[in-house]
PDB file of N, CA, C and O in Angstrom:
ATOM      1  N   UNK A   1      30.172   4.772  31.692  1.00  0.00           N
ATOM      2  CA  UNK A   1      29.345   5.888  32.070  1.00  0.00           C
ATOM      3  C   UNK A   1      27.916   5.718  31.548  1.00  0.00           C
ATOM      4  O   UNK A   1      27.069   6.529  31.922  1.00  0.00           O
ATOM      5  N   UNK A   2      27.624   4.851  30.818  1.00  0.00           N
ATOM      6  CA  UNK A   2      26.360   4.480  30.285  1.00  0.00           C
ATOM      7  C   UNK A   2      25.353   3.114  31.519  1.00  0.00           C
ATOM      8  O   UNK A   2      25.663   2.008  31.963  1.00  0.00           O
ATOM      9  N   UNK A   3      24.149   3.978  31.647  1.00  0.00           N
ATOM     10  CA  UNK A   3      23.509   3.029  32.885  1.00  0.00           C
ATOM     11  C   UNK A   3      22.782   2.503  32.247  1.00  0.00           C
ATOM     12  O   UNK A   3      22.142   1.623  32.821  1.00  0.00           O
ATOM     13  N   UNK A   4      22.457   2.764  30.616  1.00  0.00           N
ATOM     14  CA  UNK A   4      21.628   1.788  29.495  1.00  0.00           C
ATOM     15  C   UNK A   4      20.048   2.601  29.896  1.00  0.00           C
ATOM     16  O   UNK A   4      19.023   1.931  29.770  1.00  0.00           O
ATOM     17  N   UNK A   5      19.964   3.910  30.327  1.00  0.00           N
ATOM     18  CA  UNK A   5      19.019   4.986  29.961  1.00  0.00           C
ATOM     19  C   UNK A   5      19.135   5.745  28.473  1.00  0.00           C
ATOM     20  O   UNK A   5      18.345   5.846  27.535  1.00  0.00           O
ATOM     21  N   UNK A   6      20.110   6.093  28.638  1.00  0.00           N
ATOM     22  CA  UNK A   6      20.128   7.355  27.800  1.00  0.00           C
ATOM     23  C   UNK A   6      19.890   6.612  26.010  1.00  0.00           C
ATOM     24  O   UNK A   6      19.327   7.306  25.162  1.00  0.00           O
ATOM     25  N   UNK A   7      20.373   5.246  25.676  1.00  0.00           N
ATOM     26  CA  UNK A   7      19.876   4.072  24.656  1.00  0.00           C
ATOM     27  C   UNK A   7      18.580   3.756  24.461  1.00  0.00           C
ATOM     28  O   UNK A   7      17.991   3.547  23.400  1.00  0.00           O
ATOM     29  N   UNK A   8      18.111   3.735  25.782  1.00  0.00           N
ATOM     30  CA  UNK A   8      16.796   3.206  25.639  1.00  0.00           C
ATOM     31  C   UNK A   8      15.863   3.408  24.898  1.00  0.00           C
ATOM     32  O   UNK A   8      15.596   2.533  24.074  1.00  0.00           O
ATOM     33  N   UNK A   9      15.087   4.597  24.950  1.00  0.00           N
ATOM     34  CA  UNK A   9      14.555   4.929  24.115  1.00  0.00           C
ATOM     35  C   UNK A   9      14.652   4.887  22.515  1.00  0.00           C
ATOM     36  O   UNK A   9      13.746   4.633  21.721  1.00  0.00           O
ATOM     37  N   UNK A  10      16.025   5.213  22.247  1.00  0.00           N
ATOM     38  CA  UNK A  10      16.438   4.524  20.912  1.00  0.00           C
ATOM     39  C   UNK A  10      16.132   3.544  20.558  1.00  0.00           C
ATOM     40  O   UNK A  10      15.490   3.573  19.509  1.00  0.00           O
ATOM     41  N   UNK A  11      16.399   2.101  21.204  1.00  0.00           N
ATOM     42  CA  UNK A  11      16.443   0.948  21.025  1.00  0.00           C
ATOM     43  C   UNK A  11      14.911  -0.020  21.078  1.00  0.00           C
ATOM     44  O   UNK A  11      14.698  -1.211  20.850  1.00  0.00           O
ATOM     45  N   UNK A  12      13.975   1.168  21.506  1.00  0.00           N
ATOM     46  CA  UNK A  12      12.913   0.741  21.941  1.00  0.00           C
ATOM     47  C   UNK A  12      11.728   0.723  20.058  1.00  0.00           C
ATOM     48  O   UNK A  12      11.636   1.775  19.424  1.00  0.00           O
ATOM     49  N   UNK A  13      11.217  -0.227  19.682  1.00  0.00           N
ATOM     50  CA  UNK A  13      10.312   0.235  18.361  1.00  0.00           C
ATOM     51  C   UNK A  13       9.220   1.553  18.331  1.00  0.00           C
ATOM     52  O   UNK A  13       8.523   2.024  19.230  1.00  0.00           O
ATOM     53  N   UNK A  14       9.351   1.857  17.189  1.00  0.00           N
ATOM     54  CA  UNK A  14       8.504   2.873  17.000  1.00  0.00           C
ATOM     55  C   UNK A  14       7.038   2.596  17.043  1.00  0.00           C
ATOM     56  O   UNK A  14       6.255   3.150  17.814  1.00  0.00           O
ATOM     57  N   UNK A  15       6.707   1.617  16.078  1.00  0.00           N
ATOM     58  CA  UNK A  15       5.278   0.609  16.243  1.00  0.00           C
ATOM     59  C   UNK A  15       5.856  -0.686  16.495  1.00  0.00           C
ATOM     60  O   UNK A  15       7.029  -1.009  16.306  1.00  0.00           O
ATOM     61  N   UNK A  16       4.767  -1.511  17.012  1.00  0.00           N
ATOM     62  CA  UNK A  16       4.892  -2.944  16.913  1.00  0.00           C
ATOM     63  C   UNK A  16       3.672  -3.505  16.413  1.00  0.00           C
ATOM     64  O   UNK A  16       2.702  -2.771  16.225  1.00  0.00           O
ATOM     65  N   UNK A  17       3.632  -4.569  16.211  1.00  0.00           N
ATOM     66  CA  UNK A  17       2.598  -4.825  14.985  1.00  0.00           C
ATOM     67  C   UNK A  17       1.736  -5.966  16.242  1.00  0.00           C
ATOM     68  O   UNK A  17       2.315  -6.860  16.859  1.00  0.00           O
ATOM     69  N   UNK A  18       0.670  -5.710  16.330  1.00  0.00           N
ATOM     70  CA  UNK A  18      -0.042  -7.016  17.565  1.00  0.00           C
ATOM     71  C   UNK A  18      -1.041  -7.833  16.994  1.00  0.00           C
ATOM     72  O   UNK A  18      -1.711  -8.593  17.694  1.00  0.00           O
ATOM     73  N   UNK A  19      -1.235  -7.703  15.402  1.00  0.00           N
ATOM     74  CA  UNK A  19      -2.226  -8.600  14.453  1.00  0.00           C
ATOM     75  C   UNK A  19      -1.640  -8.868  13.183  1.00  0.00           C
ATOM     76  O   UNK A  19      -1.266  -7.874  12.562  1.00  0.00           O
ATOM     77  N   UNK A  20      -1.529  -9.615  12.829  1.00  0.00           N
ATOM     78  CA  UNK A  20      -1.072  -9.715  11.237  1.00  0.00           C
ATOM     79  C   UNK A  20       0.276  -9.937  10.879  1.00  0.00           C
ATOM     80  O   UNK A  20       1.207 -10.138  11.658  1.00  0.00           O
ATOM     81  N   UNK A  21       0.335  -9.863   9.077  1.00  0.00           N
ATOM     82  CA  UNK A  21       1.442 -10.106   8.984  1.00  0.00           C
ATOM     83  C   UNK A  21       1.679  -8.572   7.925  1.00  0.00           C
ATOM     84  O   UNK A  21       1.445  -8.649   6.718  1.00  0.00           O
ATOM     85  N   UNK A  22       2.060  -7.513   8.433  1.00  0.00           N
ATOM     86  CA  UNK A  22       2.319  -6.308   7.482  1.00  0.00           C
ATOM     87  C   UNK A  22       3.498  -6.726   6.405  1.00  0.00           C
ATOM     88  O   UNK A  22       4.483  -7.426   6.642  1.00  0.00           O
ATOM     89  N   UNK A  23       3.160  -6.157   5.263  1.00  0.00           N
ATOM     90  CA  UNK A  23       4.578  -6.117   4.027  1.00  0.00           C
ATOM     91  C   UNK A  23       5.635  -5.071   4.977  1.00  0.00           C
ATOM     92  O   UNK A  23       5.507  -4.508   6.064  1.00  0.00           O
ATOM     93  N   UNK A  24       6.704  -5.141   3.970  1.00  0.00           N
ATOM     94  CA  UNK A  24       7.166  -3.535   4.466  1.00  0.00           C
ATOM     95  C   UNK A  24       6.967  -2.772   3.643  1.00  0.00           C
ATOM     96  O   UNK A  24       7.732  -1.809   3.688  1.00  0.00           O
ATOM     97  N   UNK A  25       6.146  -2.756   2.754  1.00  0.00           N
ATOM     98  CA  UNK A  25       5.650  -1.297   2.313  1.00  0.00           C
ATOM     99  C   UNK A  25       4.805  -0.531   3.652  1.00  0.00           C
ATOM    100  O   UNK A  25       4.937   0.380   4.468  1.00  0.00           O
ATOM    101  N   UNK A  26       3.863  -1.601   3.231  1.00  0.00           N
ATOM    102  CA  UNK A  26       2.681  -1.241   4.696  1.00  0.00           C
ATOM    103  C   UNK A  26       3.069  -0.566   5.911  1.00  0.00           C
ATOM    104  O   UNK A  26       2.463   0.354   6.460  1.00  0.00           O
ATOM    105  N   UNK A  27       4.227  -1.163   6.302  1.00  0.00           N
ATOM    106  CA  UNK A  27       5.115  -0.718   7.316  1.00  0.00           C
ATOM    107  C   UNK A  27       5.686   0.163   7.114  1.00  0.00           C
ATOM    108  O   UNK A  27       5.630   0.911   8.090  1.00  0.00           O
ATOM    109  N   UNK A  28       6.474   0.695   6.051  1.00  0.00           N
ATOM    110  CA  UNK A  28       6.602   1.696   5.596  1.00  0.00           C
ATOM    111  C   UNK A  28       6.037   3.112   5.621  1.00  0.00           C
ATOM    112  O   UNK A  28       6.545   4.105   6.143  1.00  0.00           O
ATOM    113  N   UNK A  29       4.814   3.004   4.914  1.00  0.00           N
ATOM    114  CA  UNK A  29       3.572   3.926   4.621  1.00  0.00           C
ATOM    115  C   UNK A  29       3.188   4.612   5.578  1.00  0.00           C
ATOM    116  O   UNK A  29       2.944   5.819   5.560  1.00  0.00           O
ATOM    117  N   UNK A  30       3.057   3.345   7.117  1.00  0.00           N
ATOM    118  CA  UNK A  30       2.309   3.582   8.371  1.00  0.00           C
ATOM    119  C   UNK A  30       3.146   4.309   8.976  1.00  0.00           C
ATOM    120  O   UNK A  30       2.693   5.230   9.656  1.00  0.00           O
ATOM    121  N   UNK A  31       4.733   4.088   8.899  1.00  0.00           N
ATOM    122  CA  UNK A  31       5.841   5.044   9.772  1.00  0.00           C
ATOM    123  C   UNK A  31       5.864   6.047   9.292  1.00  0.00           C
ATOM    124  O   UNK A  31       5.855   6.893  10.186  1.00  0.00           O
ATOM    125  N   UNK A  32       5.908   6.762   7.743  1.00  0.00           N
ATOM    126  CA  UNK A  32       5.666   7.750   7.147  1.00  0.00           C
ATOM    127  C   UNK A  32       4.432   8.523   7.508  1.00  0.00           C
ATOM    128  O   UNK A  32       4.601   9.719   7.274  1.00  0.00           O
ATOM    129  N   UNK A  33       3.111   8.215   8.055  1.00  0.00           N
ATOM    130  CA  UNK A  33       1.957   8.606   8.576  1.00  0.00           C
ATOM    131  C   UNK A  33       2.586   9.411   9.605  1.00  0.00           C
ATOM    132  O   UNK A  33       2.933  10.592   9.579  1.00  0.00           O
ATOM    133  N   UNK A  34       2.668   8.491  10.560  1.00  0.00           N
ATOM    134  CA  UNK A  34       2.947   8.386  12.006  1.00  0.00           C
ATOM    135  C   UNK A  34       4.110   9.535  12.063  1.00  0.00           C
ATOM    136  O   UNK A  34       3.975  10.203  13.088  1.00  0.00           O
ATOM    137  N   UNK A  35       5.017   9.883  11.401  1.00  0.00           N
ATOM    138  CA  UNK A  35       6.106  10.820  11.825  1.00  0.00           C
ATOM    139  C   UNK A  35       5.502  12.125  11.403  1.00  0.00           C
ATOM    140  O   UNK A  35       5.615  13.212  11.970  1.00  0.00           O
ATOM    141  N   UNK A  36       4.832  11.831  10.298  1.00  0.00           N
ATOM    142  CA  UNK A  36       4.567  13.357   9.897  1.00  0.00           C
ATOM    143  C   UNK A  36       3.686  13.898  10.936  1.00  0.00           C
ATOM    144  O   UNK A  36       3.805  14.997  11.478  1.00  0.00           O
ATOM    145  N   UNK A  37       2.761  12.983  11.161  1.00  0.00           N
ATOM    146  CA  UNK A  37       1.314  13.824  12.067  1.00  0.00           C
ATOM    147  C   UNK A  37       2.263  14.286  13.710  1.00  0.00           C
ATOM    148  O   UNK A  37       1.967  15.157  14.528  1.00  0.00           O
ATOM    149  N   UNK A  38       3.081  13.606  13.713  1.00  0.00           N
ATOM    150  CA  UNK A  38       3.958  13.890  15.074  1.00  0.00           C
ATOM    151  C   UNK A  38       4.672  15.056  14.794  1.00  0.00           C
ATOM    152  O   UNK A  38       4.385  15.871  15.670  1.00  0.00           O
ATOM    153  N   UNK A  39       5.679  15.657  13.778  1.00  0.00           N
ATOM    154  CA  UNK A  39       6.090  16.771  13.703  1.00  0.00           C
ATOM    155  C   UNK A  39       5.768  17.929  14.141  1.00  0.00           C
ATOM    156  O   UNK A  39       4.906  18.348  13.368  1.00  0.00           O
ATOM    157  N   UNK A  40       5.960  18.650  14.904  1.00  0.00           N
ATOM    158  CA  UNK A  40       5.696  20.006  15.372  1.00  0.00           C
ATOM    159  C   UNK A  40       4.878  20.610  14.424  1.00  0.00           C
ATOM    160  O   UNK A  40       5.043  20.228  13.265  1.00  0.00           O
ATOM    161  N   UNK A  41       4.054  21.442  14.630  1.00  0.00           N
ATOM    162  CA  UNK A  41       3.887  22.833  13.978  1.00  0.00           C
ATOM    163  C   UNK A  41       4.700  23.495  13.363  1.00  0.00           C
ATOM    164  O   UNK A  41       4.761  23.574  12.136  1.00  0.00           O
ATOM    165  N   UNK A  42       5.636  24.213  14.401  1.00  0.00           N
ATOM    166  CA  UNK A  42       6.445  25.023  14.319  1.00  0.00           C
ATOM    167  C   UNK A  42       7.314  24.615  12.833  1.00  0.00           C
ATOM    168  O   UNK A  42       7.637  25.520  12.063  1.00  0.00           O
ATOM    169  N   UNK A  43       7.626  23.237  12.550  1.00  0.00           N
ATOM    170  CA  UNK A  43       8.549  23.130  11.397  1.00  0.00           C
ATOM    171  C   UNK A  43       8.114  23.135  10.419  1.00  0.00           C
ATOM    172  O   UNK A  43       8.742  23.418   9.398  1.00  0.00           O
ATOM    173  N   UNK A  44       6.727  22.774  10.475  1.00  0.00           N
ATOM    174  CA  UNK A  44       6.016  22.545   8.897  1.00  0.00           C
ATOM    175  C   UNK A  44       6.345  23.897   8.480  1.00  0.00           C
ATOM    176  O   UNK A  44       6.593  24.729   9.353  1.00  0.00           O
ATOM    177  N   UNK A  45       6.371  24.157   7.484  1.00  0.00           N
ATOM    178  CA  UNK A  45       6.774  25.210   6.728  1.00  0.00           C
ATOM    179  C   UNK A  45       5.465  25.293   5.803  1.00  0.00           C
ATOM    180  O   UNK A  45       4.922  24.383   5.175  1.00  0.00           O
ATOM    181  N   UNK A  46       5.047  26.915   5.921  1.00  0.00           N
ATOM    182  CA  UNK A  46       3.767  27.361   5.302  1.00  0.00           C
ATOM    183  C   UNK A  46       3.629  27.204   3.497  1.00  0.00           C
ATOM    184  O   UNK A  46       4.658  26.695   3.054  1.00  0.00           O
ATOM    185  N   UNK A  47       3.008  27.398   2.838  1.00  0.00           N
ATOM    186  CA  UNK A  47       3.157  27.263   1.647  1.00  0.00           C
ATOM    187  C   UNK A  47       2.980  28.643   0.998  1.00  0.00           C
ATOM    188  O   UNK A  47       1.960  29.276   1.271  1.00  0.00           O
ATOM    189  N   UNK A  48       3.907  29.167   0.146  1.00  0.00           N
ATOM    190  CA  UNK A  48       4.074  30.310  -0.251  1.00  0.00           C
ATOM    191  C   UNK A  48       2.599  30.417  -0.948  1.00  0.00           C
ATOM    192  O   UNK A  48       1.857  29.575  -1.454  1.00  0.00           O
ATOM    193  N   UNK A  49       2.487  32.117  -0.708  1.00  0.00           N
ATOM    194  CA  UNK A  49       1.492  32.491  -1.227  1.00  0.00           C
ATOM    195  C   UNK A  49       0.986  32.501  -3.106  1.00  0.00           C
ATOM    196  O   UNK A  49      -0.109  32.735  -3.616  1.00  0.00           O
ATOM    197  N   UNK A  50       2.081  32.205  -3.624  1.00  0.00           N
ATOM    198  CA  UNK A  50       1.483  31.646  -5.306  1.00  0.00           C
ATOM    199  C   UNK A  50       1.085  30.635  -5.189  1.00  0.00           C
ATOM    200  O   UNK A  50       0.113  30.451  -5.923  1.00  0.00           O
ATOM    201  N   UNK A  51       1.433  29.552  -4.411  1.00  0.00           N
ATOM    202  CA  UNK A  51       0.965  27.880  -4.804  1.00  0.00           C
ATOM    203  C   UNK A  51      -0.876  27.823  -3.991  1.00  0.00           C
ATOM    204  O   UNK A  51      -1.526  26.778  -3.958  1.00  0.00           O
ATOM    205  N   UNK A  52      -1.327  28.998  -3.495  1.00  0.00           N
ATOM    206  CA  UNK A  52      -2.456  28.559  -3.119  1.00  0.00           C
ATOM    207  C   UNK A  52      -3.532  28.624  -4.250  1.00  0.00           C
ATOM    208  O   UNK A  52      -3.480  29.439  -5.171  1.00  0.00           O
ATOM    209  N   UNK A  53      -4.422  27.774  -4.106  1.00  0.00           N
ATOM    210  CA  UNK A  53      -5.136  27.194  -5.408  1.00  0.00           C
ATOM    211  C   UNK A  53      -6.215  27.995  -5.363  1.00  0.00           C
ATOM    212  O   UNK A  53      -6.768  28.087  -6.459  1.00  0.00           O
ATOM    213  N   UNK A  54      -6.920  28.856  -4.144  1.00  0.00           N
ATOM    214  CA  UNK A  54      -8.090  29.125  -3.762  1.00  0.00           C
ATOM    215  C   UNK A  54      -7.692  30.715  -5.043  1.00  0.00           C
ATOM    216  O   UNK A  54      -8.746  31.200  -5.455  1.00  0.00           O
ATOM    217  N   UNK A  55      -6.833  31.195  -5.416  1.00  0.00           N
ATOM    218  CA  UNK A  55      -6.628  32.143  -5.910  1.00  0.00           C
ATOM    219  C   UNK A  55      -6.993  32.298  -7.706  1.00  0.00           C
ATOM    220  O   UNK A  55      -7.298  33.320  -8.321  1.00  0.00           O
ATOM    221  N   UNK A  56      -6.788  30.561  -8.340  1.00  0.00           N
ATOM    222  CA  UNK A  56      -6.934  30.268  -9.355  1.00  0.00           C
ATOM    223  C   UNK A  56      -8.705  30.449  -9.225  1.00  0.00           C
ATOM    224  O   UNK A  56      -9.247  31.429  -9.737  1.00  0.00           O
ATOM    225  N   UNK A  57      -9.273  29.696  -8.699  1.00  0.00           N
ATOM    226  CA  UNK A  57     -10.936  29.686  -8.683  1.00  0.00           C
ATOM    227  C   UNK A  57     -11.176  31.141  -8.349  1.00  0.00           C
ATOM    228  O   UNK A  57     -12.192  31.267  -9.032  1.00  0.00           O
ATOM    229  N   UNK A  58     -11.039  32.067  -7.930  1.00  0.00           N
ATOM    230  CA  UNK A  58     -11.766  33.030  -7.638  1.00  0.00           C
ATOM    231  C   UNK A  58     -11.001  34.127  -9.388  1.00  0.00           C
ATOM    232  O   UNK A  58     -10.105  34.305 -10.214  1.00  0.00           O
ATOM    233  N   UNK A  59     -12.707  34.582  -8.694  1.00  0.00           N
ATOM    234  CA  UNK A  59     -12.319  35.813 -10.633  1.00  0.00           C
ATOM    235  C   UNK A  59     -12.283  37.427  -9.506  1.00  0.00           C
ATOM    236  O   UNK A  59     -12.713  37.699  -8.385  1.00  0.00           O
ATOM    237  N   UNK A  60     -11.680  38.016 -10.357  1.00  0.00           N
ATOM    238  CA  UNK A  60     -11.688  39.571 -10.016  1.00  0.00           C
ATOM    239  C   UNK A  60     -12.651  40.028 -10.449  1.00  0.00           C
ATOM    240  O   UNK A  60     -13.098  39.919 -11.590  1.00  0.00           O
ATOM    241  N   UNK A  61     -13.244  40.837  -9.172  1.00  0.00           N
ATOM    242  CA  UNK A  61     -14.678  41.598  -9.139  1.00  0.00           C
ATOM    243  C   UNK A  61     -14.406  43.176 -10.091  1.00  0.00           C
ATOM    244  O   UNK A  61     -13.464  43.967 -10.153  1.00  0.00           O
ATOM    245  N   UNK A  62     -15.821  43.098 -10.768  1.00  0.00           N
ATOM    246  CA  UNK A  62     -15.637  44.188 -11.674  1.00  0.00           C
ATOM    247  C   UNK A  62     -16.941  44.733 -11.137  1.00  0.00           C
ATOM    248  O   UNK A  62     -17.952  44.056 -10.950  1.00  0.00           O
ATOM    249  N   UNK A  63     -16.831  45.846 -10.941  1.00  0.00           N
ATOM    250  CA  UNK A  63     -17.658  47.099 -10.489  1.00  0.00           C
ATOM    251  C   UNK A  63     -19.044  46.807 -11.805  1.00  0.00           C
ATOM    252  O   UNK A  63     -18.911  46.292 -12.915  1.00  0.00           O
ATOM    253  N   UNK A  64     -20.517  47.442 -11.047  1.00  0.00           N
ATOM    254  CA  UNK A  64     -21.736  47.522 -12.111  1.00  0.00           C
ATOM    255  C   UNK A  64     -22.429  46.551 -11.195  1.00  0.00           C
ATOM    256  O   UNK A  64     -22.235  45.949 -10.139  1.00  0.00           O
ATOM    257  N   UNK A  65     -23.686  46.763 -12.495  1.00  0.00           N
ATOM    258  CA  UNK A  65     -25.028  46.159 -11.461  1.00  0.00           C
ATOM    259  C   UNK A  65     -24.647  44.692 -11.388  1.00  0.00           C
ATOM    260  O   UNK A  65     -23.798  43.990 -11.938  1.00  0.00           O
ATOM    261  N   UNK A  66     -25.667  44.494 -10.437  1.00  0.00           N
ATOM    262  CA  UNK A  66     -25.244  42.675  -9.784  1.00  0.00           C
ATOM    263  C   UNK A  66     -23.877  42.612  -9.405  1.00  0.00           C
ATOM    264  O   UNK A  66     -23.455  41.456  -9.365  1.00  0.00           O
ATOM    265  N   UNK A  67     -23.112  43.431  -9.135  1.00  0.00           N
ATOM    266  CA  UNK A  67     -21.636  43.003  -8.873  1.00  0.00           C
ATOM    267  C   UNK A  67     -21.943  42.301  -7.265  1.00  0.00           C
ATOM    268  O   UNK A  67     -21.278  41.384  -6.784  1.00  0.00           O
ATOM    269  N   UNK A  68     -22.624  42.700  -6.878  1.00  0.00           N
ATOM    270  CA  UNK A  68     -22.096  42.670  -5.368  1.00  0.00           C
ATOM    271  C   UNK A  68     -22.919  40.656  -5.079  1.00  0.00           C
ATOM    272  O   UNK A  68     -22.712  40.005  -4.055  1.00  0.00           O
ATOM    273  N   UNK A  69     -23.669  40.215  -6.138  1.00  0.00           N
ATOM    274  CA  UNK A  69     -24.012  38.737  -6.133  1.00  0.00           C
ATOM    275  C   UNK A  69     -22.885  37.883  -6.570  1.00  0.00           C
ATOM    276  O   UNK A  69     -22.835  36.749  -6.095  1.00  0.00           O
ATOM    277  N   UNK A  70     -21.917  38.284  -7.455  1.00  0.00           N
ATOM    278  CA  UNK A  70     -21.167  37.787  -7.693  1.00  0.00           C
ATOM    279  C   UNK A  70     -19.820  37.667  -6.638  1.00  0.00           C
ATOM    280  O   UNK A  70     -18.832  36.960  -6.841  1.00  0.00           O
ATOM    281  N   UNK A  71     -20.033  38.463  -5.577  1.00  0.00           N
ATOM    282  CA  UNK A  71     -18.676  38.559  -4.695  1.00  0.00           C
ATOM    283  C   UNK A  71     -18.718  37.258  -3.564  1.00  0.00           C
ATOM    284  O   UNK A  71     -17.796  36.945  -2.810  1.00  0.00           O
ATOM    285  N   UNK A  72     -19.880  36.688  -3.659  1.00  0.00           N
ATOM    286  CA  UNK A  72     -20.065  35.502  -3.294  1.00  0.00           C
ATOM    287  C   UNK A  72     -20.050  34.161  -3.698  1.00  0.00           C
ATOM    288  O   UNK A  72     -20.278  33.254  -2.898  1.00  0.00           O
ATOM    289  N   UNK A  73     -19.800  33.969  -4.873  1.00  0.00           N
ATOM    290  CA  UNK A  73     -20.142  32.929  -5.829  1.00  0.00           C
ATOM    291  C   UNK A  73     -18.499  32.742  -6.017  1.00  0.00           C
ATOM    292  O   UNK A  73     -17.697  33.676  -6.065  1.00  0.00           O
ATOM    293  N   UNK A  74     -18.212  31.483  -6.102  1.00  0.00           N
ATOM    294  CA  UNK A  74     -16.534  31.249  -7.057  1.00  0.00           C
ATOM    295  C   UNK A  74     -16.458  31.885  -8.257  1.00  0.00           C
ATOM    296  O   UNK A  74     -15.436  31.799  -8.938  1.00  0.00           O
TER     297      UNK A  74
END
């Protein structure tokens, strides 16, 4: 029942290399690139709101003069 479609694609390389001689780290590294930037959107998973860093740099605004120069500044 197999017409050697439904394999194909499987069997077919992910990269092929057309210069050089890559390690397999290199090769490695580059397939690790290559899958992530291909992943959907949808799966990446957001990063919870404590681990964002932009929260550490910013200070809490305290009311008084000049406050409102400082709401701009890190």
């Amino acid at each position: 029942m197999s017409n050697g479609e439904a394999g194909g694609a499987r069997d077919r390389p992910v990269l092929r290399v057309v210069r050089g001689e890559p390690t397999d780290d290199e090769l490695a590294a580059l397939l690790v690139v290559v899958l992530t930037r291909t992943e959907p959107e949808a799966q990446r998973r957001a990063a919870p709101g404590w681990a964002d860093r932009t929260r550490a740099l910013r200070r809490p605004q305290r009311p008084g003069a000049g406050a409102w120069r400082t709401s701009a500044l890190p």
